[in-house]
C-alpha positions in Angstrom: -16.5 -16.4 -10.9 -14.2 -14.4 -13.4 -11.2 -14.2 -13.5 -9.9 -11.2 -11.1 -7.5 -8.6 -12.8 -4.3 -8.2 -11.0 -3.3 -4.9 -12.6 -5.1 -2.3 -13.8 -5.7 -1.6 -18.0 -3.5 0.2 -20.1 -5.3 3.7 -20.4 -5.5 3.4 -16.5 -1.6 2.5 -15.8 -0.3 5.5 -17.9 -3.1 7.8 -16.3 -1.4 6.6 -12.9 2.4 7.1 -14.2 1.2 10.9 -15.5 -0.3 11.9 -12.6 2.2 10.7 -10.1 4.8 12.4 -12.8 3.0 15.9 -12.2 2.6 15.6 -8.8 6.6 15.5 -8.9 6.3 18.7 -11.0 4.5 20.4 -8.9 5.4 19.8 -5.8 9.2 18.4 -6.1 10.6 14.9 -5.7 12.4 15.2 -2.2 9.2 14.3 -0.5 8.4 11.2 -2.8 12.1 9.9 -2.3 12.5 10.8 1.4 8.9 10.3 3.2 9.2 7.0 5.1 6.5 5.0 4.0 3.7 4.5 6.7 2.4 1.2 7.8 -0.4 0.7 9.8 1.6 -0.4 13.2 2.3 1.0 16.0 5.4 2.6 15.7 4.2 5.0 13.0 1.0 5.5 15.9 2.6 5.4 18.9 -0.3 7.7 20.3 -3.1 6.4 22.5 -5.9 5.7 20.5 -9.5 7.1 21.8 -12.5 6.5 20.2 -13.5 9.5 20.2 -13.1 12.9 18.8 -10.3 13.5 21.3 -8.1 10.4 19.5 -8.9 10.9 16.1 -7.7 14.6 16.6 -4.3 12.9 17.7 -4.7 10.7 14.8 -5.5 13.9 12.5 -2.4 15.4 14.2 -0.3 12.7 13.5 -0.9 12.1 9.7 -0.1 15.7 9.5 3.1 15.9 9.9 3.8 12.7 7.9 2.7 15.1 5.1 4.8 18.4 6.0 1.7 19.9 7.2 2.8 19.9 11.0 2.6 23.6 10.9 -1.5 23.2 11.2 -3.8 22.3 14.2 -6.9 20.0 13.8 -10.5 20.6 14.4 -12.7 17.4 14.6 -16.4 17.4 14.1 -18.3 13.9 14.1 -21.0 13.2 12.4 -23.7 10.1 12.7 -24.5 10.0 8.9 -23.6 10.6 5.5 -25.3 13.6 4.9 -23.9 15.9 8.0 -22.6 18.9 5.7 -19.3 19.9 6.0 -20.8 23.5 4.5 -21.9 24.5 8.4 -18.5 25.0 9.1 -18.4 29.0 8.2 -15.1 28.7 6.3 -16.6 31.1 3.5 -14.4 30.3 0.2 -12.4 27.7 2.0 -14.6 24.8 1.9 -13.4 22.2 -0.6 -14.9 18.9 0.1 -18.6 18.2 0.5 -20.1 15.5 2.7 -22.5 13.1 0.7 -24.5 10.2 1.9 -22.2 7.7 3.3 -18.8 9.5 3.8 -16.4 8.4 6.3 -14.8 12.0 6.7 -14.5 14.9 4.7 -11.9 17.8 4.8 -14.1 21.4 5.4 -10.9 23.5 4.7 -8.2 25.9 6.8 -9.3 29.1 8.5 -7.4 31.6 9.6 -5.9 30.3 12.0 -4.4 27.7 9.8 -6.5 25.2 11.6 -7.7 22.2 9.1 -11.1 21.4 10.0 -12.2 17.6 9.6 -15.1 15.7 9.6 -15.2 12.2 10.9 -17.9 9.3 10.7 -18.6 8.3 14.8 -19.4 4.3 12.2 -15.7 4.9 12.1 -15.1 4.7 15.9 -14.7 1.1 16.3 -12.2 0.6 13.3 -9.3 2.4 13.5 -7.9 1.4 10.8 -10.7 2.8 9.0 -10.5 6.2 10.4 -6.5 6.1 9.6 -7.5 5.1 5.9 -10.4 8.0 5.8 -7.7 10.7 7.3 -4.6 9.8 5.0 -7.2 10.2 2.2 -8.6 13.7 3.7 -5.2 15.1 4.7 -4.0 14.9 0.9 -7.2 16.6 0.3 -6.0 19.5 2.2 -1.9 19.0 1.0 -3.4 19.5 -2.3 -5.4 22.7 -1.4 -2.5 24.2 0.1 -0.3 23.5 -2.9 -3.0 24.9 -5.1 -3.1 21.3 -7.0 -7.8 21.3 -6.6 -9.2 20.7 -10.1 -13.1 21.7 -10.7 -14.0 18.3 -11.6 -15.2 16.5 -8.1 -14.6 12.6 -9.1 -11.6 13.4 -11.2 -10.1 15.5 -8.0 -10.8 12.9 -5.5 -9.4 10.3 -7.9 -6.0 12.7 -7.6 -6.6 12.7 -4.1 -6.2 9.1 -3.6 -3.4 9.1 -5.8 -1.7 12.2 -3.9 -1.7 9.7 -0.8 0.6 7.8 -2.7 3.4 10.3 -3.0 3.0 11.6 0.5 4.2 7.9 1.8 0.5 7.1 3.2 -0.2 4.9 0.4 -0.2 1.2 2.1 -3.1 2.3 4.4 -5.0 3.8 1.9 -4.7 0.7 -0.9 -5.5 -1.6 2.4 -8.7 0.5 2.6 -9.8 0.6 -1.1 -11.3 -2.7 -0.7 -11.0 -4.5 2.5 -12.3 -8.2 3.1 -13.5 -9.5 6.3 -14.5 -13.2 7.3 -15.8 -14.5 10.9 -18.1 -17.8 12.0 -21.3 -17.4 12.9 -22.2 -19.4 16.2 -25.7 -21.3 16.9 -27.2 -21.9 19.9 -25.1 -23.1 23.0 -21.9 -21.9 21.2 -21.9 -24.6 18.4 -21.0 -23.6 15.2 -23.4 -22.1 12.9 -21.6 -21.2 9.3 -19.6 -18.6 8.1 -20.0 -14.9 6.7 -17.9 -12.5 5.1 -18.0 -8.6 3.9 -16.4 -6.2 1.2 -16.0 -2.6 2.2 -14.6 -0.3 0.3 -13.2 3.6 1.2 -11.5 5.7 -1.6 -12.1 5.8 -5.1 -9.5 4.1 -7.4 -9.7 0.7 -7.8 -7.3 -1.1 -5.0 -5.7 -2.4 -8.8 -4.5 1.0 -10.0 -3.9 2.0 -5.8 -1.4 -1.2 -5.6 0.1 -0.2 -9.0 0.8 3.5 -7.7 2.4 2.2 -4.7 4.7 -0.2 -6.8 5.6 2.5 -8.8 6.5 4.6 -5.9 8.4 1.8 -3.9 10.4 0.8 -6.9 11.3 4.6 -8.0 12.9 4.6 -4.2 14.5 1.8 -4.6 15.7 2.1 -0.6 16.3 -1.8 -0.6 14.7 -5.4 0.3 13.7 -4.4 4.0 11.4 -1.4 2.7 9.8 -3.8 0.0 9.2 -6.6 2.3 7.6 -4.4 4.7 4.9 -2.9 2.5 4.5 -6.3 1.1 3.7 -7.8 4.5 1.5 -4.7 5.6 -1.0 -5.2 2.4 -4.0 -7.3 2.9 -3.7 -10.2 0.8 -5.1 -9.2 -2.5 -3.3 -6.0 -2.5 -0.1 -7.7 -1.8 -1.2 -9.9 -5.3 -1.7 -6.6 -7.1 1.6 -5.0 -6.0 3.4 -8.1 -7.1 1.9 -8.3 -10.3 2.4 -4.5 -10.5 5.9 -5.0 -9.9 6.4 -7.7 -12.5 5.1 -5.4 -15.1 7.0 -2.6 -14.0 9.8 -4.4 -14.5 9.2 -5.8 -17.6 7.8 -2.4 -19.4 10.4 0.1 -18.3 13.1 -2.1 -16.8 15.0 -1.4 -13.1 14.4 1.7 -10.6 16.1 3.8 -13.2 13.2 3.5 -15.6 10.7 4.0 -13.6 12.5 7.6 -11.9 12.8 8.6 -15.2 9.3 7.9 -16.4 7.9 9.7 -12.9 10.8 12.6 -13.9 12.8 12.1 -10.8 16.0 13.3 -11.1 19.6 11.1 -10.2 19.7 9.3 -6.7 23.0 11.2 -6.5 20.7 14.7 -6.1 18.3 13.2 -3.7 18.5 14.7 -0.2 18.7 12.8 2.8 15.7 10.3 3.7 14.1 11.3 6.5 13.9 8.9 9.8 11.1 8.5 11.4 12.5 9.0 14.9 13.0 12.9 13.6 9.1 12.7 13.0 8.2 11.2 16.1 11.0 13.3 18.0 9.1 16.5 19.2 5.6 15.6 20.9 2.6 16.6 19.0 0.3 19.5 20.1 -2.5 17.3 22.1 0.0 16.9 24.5 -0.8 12.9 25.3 2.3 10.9 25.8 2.7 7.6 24.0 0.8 4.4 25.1 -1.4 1.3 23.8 -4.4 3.6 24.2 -8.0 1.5 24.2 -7.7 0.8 20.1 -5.6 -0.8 18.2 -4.3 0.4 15.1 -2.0 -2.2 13.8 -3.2 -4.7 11.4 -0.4 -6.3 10.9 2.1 -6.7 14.5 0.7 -9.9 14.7 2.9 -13.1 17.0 4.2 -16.0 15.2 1.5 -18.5 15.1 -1.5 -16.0 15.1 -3.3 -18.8 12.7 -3.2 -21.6 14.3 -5.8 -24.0 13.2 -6.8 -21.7 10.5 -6.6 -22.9 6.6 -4.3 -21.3 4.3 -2.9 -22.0 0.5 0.8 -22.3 -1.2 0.4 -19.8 -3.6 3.2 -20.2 -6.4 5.8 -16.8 -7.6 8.8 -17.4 -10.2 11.7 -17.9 -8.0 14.1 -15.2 -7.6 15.5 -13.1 -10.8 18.6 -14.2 -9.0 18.0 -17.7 -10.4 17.9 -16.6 -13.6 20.8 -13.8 -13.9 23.2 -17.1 -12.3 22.3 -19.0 -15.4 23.3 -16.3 -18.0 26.2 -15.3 -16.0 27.0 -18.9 -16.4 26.3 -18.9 -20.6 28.4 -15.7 -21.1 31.2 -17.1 -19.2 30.9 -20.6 -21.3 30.6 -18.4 -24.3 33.8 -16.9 -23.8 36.1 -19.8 -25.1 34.2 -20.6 -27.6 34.1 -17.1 -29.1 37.7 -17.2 -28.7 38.0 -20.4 -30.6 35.7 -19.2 -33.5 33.2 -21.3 -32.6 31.0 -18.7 -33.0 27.4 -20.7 -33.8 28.2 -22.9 -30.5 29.1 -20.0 -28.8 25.5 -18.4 -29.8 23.8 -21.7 -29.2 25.1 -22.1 -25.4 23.8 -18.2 -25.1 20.6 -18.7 -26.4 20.0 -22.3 -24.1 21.5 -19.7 -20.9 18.3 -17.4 -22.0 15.5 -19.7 -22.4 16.7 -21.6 -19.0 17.1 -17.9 -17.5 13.5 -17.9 -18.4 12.1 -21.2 -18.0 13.6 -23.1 -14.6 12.1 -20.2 -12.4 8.8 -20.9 -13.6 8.7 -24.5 -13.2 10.3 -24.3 -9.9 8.2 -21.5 -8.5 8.6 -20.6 -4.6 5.3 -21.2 -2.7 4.3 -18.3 -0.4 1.2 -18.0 2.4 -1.9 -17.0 1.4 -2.9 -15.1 4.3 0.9 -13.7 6.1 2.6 -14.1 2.6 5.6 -16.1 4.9 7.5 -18.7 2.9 6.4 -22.8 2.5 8.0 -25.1 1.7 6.7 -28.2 -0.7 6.4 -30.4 2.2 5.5 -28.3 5.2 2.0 -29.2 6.6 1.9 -25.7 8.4 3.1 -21.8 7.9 6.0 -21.3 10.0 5.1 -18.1 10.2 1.2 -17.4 10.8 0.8 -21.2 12.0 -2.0 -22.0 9.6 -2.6 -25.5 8.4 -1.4 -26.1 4.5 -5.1 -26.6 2.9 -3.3 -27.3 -0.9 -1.6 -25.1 -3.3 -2.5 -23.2 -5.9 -2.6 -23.2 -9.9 -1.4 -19.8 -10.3 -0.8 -16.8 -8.2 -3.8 -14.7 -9.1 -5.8 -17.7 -8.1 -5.1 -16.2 -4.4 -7.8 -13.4 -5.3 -10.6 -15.6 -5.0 -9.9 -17.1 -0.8 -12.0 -15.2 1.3 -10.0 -13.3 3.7 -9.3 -13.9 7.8 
């Protein structure tokens, strides 16, 4: 098998950058700097989940006013297949999506009544996490039409679609969804084990590459601190989380810290940046349906799992350089030895202790890499047997961190 790209190519990342950059033109940056980000858990769905119309209208309800569009009502229609046409709905000039052989939802438009009317594949039912995926997508569908962002070109708008999810803070459950793995044991007769299978799905339309790369974009632009970071990086399935760390690296290396990534989006000065909003505003005032919170007969977290969740499953050490920390201590540690040799005009020593402080700076994190989980990402150590964290057994580590792309996924 090929090797798997972790980021996307060069004529696809600036694509990304521009459109995320006029998406802040049009539409401003307080939403792109404030928006919590949503993870698929419960406390962003604290709603009962239904598998039916009635709970994906809740759902519907709920994505809404993560995107400042609380000030609309939901219509639900399920369909059975593909090719149920969103063009029934009698929304005249309003209808902006069509429904084509295999959809999982489409977004009809917004009557008069300033009701958004979605469609919903019933395939969907049993996977919440797929209907949460196939409304964040549809619900920056109609964002975009009530901004007046809709191009002519179909692909190219759903492409800015995807991409719109990003800036509206939806964009961990909709780069989880652009290609999802799945993985189960097949049982023979009496019980006894019988092999092993495993699926690809895929919902949106960038690749999960340039989805992951958006999102690292966003979250570093942000720059709201470690806890934020970690939690989007434990909510991504596994590949994506490889993708958004090698996203980040680059991002790092091509336009430096959070300041050169704002300015390449065109986001003004933190110092101008309103408030961020908390999510307990959001959650604050019930929503229309009128259900109270509650577990609900679905599940939509993917990732609220209890320590140990993977006991007796096999997992990987995948290798990261160790902390940047590592290597800013050691040329902290050449200037400072620099100092009195500069002083003594010993300049030449002076340049050779700074030029040993870079190449160490660059070198000793490398060779002593720390080892993460392959499936929970959680921290191993060299000599642990077992992830403290998701309990599976240590199966060996890997070459290089990319190599994680190629495990089929629990």
């Amino acid at each position: 098998m090929g090797a798997v790209e972790l980021i996307p190519p060069e004529d696809e990342r600036e694509w990304v950058l521009d459109a995320l950059r006029e998406l802040v033109a049009s539409c401003g940056h307080e939403h792109l700097v404030c928006t919590p980000v949503v993870l698929p858990s419960s406390r962003w769905f604290p709603d009962a989940w239904s598998p039916d119309a009635r709970g994906v209208r809740r759902l519907a309800l709920r994505i809404l006013r993560y995107a400042e569009l609380a000030e609309h009502d939901v219509a639900i229609e399920m369909f059975d297949d593909g090719r149920a046409a969103a063009e029934r709905i009698d929304l005249g000039a309003r209808v902006h999506s069509q429904a084509h052989e295999g959809a999982a939802a489409w977004f009809a438009g917004i009557d008069d009544d300033d009701t958004c009317w979605f469609g919903a594949n019933v395939s969907l039912l049993g996977d919440p996490g797929g209907v949460t995926a196939a409304l964040a997508h549809e619900t920056a569908h109609a964002f975009r039409h009530v901004h007046e962002l809709e191009v002519e070109d179909r692909d190219l708008e759903e492409c800015l679609t995807d991409l719109s999810t990003i800036y509206l803070g939806l964009g961990v459950l909709t780069a989880n969804a652009s290609q999802r793995h799945r993985s189960w044991s097949l049982q023979g007769d009496g019980g006894a084990l019988g092999g092993h299978a495993w699926s690809t799905s895929h919902l949106g339309y960038l690749s999960p590459q340039a989805m992951c790369f958006g999102l690292a974009a966003f979250v570093r632009a942000r720059d709201h601190g470690p806890a934020e970071r970690r939690a989007v990086v434990a909510a991504l399935h596994t590949n994506q989380a490889g993708f958004f760390k090698a996203a980040e690296r680059w991002l790092e290396r091509a336009l430096g810290g959070p300041e050169g990534v704002r300015e390449r989006l065109g986001l003004p000065d933190p110092q101008h940046w309103p408030a961020p909003t908390r999510l307990e505003e959001l959650l604050a005032a019930p929503l229309e349906d009128g259900e109270g919170e509650g577990e609900g007969e679905g599940e939509l977290s993917t990732v609220s799992r209890e320590r140990g969740w993977n006991e007796g499953g096999k997992v990987h050490r995948v290798p990261y350089p160790a902390s940047p920390l590592l290597g800013m201590m050691i040329v902290m540690a050449a200037i400072v030895a620099s100092i009195p040799l500069f002083s003594a005009a010993l300049e030449w020593l002076a340049l050779a202790v700074l030029v040993v402080g870079l190449v160490l700076a660059r070198e000793l994190p490398r060779r002593f890499p720390r080892h993460e989980c392959s499936t929970c990402n959680g921290l191993i150590r060299r000599d642990d047997e077992r992830c403290a964290l998701c309990g599976g057994t240590v199966a060996g580590t890997l070459a290089r961190a990319e190599d994680r792309l190629e495990l089929p996924e629990s």
